[in-house]
N, C-alpha and C positions, 0 to 999 in steps of 0.2 A: 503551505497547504491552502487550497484555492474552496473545500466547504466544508473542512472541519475547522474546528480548535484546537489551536494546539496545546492548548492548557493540559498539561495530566490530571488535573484533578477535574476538568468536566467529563463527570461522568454520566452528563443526560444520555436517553434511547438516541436522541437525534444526533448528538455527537459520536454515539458507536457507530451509528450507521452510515454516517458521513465518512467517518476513517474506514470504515470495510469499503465504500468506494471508491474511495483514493487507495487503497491500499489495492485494491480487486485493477484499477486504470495504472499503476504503478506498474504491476508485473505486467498488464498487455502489452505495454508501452515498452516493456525492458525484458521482452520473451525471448528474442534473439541473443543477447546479451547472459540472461540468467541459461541461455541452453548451451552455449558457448563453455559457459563457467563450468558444469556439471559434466560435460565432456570433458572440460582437462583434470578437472579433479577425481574422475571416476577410472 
């Protein structure tokens, strides 16, 4: 992770909102890939 923590147990606001970033840049990043997936499995 490049601006969270990866600690599970920080659980500061600025640590949530760090991983909803990375987690929000993860899926843009892997859009073609996650639609891919959902097309064979559907």
């Amino acid at each position: 992770m490049k601006l969270a923590s990866a600690d599970m147990d920080n659980i500061t606001s600025k640590n949530i909102k760090s991983l909803q970033q990375e987690a929000k840049a993860m899926i843009e990043d892997n859009q073609k890939v996650i639609e891919k997936f959902c097309n064979i499995i559907s």
